[in-house]
PyMOL Python script that loads the backbone (N, CA, C, O; Angstrom):
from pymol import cmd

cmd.read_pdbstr("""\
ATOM      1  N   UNK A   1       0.819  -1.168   0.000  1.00  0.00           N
ATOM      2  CA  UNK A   1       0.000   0.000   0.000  1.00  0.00           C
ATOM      3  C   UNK A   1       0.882   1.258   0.000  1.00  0.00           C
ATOM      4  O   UNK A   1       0.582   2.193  -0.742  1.00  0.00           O
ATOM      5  N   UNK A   2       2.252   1.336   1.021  1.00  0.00           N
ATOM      6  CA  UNK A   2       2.497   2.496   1.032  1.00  0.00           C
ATOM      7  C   UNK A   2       3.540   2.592  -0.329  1.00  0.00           C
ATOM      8  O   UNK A   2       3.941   3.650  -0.814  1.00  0.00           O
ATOM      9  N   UNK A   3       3.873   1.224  -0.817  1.00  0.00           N
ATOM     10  CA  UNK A   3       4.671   1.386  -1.850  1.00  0.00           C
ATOM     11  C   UNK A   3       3.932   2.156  -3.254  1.00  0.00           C
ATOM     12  O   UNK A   3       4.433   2.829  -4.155  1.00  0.00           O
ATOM     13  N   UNK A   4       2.916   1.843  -3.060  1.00  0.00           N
ATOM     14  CA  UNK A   4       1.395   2.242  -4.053  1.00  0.00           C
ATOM     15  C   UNK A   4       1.513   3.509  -4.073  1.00  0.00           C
ATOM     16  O   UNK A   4       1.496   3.998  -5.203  1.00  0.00           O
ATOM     17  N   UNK A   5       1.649   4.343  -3.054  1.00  0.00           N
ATOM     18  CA  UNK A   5       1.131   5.645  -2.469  1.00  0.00           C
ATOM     19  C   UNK A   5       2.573   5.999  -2.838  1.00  0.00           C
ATOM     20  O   UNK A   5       2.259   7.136  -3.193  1.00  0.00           O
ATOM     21  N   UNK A   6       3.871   5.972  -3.046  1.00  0.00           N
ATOM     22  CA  UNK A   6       4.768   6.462  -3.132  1.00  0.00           C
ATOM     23  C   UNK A   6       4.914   6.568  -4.624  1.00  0.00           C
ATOM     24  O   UNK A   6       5.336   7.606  -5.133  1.00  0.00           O
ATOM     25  N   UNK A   7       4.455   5.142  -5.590  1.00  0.00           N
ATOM     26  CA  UNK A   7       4.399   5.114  -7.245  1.00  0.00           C
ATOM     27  C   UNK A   7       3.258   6.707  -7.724  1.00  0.00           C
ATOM     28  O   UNK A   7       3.458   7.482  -8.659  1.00  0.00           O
ATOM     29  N   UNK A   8       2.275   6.739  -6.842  1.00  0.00           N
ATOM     30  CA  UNK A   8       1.798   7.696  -7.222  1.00  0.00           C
ATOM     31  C   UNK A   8       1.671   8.766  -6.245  1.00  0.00           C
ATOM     32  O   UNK A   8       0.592   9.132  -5.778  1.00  0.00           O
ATOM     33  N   UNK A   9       2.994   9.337  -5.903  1.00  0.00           N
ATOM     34  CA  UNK A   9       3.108  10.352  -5.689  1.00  0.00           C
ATOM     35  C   UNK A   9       2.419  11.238  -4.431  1.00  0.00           C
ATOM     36  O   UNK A   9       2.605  12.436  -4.217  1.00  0.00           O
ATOM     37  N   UNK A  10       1.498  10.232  -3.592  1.00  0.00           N
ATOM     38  CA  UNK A  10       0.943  10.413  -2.450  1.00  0.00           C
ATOM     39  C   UNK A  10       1.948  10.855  -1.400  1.00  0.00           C
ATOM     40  O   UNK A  10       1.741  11.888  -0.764  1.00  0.00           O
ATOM     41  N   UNK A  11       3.022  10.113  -1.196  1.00  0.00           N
ATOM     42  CA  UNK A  11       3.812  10.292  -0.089  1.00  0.00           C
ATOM     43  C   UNK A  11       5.325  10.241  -1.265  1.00  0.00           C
ATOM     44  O   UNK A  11       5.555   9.629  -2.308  1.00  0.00           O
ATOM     45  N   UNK A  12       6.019  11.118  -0.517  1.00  0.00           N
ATOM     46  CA  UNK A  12       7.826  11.168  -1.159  1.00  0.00           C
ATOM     47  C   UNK A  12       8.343  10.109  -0.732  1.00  0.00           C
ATOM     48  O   UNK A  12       8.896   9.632  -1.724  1.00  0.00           O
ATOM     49  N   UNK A  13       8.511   9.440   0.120  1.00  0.00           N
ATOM     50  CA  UNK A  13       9.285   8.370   0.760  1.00  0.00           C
ATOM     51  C   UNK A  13       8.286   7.170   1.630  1.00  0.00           C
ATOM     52  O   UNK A  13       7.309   7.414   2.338  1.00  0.00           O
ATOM     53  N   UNK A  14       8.762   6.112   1.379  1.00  0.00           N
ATOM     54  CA  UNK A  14       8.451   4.732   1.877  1.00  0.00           C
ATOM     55  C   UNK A  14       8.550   4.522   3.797  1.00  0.00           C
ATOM     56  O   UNK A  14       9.336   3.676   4.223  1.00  0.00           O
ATOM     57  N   UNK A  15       7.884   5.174   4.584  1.00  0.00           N
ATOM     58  CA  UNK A  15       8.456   5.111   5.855  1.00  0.00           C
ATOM     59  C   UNK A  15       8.668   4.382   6.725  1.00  0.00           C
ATOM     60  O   UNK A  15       8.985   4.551   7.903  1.00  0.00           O
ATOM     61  N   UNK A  16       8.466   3.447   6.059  1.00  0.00           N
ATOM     62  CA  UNK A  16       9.623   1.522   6.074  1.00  0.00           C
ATOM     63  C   UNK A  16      10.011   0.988   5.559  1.00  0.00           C
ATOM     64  O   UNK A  16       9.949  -0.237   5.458  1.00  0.00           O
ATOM     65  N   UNK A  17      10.622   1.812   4.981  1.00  0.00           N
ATOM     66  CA  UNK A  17      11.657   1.116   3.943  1.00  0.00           C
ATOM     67  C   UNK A  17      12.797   0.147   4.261  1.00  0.00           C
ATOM     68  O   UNK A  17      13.157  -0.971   3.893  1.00  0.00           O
ATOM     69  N   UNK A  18      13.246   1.211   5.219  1.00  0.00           N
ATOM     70  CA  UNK A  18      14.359   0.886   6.146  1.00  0.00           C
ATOM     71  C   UNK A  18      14.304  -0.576   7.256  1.00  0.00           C
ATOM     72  O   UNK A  18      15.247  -1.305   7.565  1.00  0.00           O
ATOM     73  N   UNK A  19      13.113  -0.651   7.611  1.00  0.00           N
ATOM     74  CA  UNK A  19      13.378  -1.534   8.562  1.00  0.00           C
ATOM     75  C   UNK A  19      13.382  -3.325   7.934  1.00  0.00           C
ATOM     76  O   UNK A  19      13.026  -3.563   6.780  1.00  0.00           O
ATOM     77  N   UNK A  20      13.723  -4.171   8.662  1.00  0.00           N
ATOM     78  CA  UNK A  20      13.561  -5.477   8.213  1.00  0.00           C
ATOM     79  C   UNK A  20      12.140  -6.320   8.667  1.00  0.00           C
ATOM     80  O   UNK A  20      11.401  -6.051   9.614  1.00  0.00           O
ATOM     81  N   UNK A  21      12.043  -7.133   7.938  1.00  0.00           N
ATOM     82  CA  UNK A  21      10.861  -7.649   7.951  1.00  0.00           C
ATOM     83  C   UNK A  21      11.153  -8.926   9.412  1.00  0.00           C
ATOM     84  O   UNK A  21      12.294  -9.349   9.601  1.00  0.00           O
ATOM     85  N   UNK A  22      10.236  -9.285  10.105  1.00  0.00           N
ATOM     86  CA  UNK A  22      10.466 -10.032  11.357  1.00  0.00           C
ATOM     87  C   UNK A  22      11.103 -11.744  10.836  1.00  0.00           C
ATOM     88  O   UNK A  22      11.410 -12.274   9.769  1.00  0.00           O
ATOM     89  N   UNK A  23      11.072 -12.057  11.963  1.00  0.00           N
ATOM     90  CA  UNK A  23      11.751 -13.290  11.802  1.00  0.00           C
ATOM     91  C   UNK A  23      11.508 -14.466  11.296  1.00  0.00           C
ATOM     92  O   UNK A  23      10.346 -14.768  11.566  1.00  0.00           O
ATOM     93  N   UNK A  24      12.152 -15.459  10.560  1.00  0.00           N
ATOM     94  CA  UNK A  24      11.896 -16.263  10.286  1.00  0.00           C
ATOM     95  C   UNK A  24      10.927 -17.244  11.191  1.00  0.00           C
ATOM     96  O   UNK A  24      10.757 -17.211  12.410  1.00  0.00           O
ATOM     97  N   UNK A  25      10.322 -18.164  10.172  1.00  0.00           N
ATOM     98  CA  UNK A  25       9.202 -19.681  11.075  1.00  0.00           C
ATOM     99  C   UNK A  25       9.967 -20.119  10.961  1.00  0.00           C
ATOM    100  O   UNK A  25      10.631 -20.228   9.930  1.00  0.00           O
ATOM    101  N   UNK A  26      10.211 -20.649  12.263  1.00  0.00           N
ATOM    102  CA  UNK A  26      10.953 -21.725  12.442  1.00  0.00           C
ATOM    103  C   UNK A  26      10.031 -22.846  12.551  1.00  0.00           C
ATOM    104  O   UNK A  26       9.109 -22.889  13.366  1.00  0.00           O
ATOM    105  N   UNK A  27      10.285 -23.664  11.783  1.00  0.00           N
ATOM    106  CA  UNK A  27       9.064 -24.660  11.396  1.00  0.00           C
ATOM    107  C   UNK A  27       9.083 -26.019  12.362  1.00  0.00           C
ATOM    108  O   UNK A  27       8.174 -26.806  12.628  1.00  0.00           O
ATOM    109  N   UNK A  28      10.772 -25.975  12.871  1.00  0.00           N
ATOM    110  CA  UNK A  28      10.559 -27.029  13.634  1.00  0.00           C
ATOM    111  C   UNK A  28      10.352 -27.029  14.988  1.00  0.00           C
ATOM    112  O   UNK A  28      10.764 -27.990  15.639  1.00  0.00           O
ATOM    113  N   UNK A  29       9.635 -25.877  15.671  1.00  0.00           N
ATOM    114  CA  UNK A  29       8.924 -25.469  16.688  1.00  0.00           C
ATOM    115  C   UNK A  29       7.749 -25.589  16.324  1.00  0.00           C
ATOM    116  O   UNK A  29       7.128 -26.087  17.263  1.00  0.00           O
ATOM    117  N   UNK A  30       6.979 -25.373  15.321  1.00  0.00           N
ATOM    118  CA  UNK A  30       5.540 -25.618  15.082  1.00  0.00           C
ATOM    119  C   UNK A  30       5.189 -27.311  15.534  1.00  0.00           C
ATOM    120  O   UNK A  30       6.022 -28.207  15.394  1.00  0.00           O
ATOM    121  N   UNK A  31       4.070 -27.485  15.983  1.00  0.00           N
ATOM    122  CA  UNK A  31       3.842 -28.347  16.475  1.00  0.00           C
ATOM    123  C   UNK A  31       2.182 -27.859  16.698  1.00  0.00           C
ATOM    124  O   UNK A  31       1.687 -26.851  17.202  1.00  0.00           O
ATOM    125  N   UNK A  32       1.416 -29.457  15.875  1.00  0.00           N
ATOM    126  CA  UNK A  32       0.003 -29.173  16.165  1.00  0.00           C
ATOM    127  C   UNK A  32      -0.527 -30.363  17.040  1.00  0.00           C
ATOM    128  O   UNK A  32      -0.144 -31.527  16.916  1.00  0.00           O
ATOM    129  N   UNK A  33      -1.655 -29.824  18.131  1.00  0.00           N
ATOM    130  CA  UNK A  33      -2.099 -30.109  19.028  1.00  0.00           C
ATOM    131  C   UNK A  33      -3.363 -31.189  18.629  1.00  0.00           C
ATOM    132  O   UNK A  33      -4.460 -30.920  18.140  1.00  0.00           O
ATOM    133  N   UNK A  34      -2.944 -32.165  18.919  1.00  0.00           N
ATOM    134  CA  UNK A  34      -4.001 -33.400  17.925  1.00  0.00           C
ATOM    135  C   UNK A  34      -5.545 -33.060  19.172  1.00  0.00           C
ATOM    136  O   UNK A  34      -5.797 -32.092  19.891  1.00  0.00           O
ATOM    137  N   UNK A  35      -6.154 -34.152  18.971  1.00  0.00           N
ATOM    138  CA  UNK A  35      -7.622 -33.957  19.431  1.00  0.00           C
ATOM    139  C   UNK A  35      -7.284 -34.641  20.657  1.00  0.00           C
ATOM    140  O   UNK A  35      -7.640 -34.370  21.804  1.00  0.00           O
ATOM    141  N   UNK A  36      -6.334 -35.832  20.116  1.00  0.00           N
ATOM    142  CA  UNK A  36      -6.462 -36.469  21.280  1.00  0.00           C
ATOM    143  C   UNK A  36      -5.641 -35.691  22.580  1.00  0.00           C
ATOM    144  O   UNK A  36      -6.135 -35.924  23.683  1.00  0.00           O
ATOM    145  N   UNK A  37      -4.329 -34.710  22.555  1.00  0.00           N
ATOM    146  CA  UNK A  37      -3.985 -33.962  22.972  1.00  0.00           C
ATOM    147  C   UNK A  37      -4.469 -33.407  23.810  1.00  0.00           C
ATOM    148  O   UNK A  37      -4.149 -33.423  24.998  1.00  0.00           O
ATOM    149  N   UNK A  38      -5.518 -32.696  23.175  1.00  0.00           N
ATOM    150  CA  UNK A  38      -6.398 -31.370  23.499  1.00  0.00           C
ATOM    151  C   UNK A  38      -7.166 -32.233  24.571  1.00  0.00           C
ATOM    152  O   UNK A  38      -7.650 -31.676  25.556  1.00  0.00           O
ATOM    153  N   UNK A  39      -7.298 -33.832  24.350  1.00  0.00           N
ATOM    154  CA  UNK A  39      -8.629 -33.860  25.421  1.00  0.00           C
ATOM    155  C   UNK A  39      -7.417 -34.393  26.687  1.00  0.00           C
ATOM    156  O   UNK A  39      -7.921 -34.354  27.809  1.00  0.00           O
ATOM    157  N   UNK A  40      -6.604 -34.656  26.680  1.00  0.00           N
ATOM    158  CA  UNK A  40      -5.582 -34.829  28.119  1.00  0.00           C
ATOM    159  C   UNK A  40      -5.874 -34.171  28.556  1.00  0.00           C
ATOM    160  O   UNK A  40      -6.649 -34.340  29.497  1.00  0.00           O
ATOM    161  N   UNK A  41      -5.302 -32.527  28.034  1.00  0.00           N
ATOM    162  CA  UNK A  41      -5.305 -31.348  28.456  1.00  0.00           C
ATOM    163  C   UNK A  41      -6.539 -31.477  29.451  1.00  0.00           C
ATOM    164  O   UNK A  41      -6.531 -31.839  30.627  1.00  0.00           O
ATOM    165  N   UNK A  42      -7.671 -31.053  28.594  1.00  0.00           N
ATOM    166  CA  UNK A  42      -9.171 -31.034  28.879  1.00  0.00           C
ATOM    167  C   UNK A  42      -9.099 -31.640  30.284  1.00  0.00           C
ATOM    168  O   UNK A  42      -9.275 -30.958  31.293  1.00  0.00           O
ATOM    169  N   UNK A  43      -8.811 -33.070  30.307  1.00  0.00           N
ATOM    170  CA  UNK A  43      -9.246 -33.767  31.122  1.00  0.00           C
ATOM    171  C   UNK A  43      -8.095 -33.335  32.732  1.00  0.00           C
ATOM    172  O   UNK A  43      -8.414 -33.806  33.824  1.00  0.00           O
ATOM    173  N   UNK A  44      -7.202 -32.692  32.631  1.00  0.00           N
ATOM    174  CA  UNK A  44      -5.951 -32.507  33.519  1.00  0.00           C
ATOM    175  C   UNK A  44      -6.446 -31.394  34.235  1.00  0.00           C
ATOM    176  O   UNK A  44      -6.156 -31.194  35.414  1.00  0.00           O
ATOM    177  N   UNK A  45      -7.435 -30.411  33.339  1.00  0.00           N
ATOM    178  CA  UNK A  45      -7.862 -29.180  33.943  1.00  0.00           C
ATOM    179  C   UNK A  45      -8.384 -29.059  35.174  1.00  0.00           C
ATOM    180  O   UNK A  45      -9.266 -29.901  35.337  1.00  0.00           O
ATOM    181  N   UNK A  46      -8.152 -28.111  36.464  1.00  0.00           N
ATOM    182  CA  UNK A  46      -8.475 -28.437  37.646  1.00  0.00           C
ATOM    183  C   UNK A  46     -10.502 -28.105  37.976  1.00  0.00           C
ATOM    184  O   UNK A  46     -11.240 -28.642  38.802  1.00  0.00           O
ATOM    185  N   UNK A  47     -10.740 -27.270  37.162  1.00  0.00           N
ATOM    186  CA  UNK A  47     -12.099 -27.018  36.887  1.00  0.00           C
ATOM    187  C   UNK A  47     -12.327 -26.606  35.731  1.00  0.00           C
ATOM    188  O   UNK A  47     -11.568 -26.631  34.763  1.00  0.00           O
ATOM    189  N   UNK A  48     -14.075 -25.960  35.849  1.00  0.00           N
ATOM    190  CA  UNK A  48     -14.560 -25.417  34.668  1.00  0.00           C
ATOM    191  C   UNK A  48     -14.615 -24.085  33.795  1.00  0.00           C
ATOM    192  O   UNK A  48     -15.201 -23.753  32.764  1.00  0.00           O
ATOM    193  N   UNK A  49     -13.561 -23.355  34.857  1.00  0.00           N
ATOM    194  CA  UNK A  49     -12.757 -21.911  34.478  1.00  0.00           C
ATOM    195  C   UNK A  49     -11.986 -22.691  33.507  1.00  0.00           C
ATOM    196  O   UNK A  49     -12.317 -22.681  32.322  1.00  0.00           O
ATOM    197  N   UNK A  50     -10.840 -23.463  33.982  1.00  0.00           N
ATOM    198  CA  UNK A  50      -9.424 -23.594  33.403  1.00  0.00           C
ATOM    199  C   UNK A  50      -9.931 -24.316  31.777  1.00  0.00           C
ATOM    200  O   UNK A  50      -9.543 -23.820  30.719  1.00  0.00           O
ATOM    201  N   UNK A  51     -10.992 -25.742  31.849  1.00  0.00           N
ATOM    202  CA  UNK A  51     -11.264 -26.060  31.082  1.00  0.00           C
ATOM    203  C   UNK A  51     -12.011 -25.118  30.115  1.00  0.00           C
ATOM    204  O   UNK A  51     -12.100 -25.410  28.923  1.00  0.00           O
ATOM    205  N   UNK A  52     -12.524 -24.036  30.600  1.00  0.00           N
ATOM    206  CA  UNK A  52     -13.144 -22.822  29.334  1.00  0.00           C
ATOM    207  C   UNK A  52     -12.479 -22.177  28.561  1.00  0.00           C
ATOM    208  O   UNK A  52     -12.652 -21.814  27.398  1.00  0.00           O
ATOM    209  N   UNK A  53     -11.255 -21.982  29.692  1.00  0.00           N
ATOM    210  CA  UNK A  53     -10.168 -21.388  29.080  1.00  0.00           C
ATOM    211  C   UNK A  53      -9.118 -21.842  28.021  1.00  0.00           C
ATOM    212  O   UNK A  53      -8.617 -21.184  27.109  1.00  0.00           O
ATOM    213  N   UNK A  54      -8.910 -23.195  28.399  1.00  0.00           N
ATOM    214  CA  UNK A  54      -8.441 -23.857  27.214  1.00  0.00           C
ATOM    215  C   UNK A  54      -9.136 -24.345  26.175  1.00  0.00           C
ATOM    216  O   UNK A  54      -8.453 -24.811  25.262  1.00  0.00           O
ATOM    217  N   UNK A  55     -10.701 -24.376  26.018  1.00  0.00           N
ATOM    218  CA  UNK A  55     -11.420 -25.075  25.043  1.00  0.00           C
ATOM    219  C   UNK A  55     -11.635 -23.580  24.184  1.00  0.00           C
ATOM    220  O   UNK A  55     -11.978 -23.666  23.005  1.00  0.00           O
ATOM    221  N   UNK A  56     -11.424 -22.181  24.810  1.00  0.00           N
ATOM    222  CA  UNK A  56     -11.675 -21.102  24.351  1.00  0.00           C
ATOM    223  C   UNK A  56     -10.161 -20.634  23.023  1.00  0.00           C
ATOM    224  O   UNK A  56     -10.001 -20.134  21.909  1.00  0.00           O
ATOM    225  N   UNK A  57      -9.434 -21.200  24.095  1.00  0.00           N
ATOM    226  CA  UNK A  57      -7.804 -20.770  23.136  1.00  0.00           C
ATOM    227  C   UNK A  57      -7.748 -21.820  21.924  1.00  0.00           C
ATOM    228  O   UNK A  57      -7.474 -21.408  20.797  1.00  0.00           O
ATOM    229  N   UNK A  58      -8.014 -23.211  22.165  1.00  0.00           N
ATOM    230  CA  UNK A  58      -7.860 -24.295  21.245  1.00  0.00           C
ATOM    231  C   UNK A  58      -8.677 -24.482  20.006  1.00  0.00           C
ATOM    232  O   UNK A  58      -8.213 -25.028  19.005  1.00  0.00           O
ATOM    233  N   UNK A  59      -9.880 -24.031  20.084  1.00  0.00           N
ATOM    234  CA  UNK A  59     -11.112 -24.248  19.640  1.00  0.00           C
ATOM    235  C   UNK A  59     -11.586 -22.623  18.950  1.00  0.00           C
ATOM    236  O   UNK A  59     -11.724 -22.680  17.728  1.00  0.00           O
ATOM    237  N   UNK A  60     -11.772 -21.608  19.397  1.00  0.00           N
ATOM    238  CA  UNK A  60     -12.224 -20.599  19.437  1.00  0.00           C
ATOM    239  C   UNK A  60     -10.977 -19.887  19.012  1.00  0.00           C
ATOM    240  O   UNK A  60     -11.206 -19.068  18.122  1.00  0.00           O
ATOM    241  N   UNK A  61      -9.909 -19.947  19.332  1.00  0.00           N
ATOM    242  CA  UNK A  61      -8.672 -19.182  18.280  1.00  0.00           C
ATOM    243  C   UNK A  61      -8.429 -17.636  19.572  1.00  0.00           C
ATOM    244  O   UNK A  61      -7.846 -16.580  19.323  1.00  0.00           O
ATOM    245  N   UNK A  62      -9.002 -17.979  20.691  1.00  0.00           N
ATOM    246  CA  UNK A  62      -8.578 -16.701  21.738  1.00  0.00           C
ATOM    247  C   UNK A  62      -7.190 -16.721  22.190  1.00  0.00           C
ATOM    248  O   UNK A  62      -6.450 -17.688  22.373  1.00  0.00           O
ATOM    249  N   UNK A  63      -6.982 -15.496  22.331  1.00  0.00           N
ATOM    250  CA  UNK A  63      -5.481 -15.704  23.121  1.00  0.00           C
ATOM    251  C   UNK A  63      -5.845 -15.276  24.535  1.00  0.00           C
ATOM    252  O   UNK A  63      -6.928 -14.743  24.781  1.00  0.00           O
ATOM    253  N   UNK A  64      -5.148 -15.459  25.232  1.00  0.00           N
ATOM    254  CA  UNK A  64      -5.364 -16.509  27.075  1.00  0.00           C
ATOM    255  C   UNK A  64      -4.244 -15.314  27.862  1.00  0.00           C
ATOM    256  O   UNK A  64      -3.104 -15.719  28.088  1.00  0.00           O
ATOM    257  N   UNK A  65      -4.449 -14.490  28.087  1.00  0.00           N
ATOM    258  CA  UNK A  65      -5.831 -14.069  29.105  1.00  0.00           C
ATOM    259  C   UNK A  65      -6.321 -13.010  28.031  1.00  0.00           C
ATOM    260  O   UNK A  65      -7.488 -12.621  28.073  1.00  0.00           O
ATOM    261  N   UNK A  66      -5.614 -12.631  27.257  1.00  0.00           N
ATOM    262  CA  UNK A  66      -6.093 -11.183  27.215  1.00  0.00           C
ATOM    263  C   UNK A  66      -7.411 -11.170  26.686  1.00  0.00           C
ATOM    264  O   UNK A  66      -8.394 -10.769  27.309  1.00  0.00           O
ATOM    265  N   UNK A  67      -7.417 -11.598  25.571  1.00  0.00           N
ATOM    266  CA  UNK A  67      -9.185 -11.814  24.835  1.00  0.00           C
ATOM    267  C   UNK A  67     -10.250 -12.469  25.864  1.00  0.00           C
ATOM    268  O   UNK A  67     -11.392 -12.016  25.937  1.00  0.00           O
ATOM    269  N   UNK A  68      -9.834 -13.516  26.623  1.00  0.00           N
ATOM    270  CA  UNK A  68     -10.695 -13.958  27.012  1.00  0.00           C
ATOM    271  C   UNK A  68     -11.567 -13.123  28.414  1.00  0.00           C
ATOM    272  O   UNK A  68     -12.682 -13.398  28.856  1.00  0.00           O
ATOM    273  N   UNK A  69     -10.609 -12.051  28.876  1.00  0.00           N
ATOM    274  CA  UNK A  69     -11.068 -11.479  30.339  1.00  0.00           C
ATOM    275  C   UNK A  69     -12.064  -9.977  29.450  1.00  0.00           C
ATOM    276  O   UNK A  69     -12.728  -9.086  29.981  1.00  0.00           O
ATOM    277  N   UNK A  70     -11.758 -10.258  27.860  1.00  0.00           N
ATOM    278  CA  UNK A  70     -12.966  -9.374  27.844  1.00  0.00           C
ATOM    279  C   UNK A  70     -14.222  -9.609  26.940  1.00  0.00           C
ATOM    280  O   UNK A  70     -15.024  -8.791  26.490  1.00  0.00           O
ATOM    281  N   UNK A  71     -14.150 -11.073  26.797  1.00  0.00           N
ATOM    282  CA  UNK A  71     -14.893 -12.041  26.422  1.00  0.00           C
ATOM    283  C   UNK A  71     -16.445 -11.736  27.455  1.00  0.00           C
ATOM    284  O   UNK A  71     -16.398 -11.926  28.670  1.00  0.00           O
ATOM    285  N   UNK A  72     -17.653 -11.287  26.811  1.00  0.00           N
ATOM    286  CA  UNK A  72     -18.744 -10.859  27.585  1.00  0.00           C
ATOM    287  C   UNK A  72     -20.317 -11.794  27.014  1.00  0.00           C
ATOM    288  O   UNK A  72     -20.883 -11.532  25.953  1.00  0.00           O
ATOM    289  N   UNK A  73     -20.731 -12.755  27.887  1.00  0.00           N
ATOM    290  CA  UNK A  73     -21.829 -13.578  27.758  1.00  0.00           C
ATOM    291  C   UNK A  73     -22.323 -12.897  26.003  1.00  0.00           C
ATOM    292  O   UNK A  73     -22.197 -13.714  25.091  1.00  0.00           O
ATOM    293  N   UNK A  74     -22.775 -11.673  25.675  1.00  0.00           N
ATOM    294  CA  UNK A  74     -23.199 -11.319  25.100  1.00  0.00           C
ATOM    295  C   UNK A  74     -22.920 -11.332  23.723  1.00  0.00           C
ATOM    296  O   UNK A  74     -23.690 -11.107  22.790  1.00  0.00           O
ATOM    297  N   UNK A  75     -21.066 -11.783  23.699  1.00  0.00           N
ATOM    298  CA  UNK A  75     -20.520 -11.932  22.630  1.00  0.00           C
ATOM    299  C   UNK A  75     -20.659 -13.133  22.065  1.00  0.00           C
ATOM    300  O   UNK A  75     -20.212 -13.410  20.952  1.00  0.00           O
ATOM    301  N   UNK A  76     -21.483 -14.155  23.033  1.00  0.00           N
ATOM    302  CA  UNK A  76     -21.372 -15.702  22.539  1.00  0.00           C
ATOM    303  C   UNK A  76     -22.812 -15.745  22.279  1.00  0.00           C
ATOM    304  O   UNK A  76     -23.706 -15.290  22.993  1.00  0.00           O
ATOM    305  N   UNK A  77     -22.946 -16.548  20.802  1.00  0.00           N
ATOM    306  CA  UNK A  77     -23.976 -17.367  19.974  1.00  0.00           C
ATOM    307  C   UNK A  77     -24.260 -18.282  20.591  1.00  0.00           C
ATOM    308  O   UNK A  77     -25.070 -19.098  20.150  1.00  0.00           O
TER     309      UNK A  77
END
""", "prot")
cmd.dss("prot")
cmd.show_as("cartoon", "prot")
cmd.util.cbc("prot")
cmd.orient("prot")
């Protein structure tokens, strides 16, 4: 986009040009969490907070705590 805006003359200069792009995936840290996994987990949980919380991050794609402490009855279908 800002390269766009610089071809036409919107902006004189690119104002990241300069910096580098972040770091490589390291692919052999990726690691996916099978079902059967997920239900250890599930089942290890000390209650029905902890288990919300992980069926919320695993399932639902939240990140733990922050999304979830502003996660409001109202937002759920």
């Amino acid at each position: 986009m800002l390269r766009s805006a610089v071809k036409a003359r919107l902006l004189q200069v690119h104002p990241f040009q300069e910096l580098k792009v972040g770091g490589k995936v390291k692919k052999k840290r990726q690691y996916f969490v099978s079902e059967e996994d997920s239900q250890k987990v599930l089942d290890a949980c000390p209650d029905a907070e902890w288990r919300a919380c992980f069926a919320l991050a695993r399932y639902g794609a939240l990140r733990i705590p922050s999304q979830a402490r502003e996660l409001k009855c109202i937002n759920i279908d």
